[in-house]
C-alpha positions, 0 to 999 in steps of 0.5 A: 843862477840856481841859488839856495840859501840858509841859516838860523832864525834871525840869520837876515838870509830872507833880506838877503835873498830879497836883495839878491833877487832884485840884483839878479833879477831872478825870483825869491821863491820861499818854501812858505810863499810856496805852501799858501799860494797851492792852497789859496789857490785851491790846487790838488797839491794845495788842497792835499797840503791842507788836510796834513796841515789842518790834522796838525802833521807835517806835509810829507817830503815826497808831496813838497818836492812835488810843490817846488818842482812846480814852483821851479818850472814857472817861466820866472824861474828860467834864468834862476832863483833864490830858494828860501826855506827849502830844504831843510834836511839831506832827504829834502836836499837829495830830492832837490837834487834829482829835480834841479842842479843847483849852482851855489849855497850860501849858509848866512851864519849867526852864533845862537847867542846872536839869534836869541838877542836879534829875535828876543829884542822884537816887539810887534804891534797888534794893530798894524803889524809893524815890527820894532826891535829894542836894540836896532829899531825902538819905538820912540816912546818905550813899549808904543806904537810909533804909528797908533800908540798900541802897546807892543807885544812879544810874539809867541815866535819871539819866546826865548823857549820857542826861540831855543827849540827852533834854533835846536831843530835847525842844529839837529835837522839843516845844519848837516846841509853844510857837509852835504853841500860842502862835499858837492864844492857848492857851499859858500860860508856868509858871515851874517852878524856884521850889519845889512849892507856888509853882509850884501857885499861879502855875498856879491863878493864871493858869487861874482857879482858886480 
């Protein structure tokens, strides 16, 4: 099964992909997974990557096609996968399309509000990196580390301003990715605010999978 999935920050489509990729055994590729393992592995896509990254520039359309495309023709991926992160926009997806025929889209969808109180609640620990969440996960002793007792920090990523300004580009950029795949009969709308293990069973549900 050729599966993407997408939604806003904080939507949990990356722990629904992971679950996804256990159950049907078939590779959690993610666009950023994708771009570090080119470069770190020194390829010539990786290392042309690279020098659009360091000049502070986005990788052109045309050069991260040609890195999925890689990613996609690996053995792991010949039974299926879950993509992750990409793409982003309709000329993404239309390039996509002429590389691989995917099965099904699933846009996992939260409110803003919802985003903001999921990702606006973590606090990260600059020692050993584990992530606590106000609401959900808190530490056992406000503003610590349960682990080292360092004081937990707000990411810059987890800035109400950055926050809005990610959520603003994913309204203007991916969400017109819901009529594209709308109109090909592939979109499968997921409810992503009720808890992990519900939103995991409205997913197998509605793909079939037992």
């Amino acid at each position: 099964m050729k599966l993407i999935i997408f939604g806003p920050q904080g939507s949990g489509k990356g722990t629904q992909a992971e679950v996804l990729s256990a159950k049907l055994k078939v590779p959690h590729i993610s666009s950023g997974d994708i771009f570090r393992n080119q470069i770190q592995s020194q390829t010539e896509l990786g290392r042309l990557a690279k020098d659009y990254i360091d000049q502070g520039k986005l990788v052109p359309d045309d050069l991260t096609i040609k890195m999925i495309k890689d990613r996609l023709e690996q053995s792991d991926a010949g039974a299926g996968f879950i993509l992750d992160g990409y793409p982003r926009t309709i000329a993404q997806a239309e390039a996509l399309d002429r590389v691989v025929n995917i099965d099904q889209v699933l846009e996992v969808w939260i409110s803003d509000e919802e985003s903001l109180m999921r990702l606006g609640g973590r606090r990260s620990c600059p020692v050993d990196g584990t992530i606590y969440h106000l609401k959900f996960n808190p530490p056992k002793v406000q503003n610590q580390c349960d682990k080292c007792q360092a004081t937990l920090i707000i990411r810059q990523d987890d800035t109400e301003p950055v926050i809005n300004k990610r959520l603003a580009q994913y309204h203007q950029q991916t969400e017109p990715l819901k009529k594209y795949y709308q109109l090909q009969g592939k979109l499968m709308a997921i409810d992503g605010r009720p808890p992990i293990a519900d939103v995991t069973t409205e997913i197998f549900n509605k793909l079939g999978i037992i």
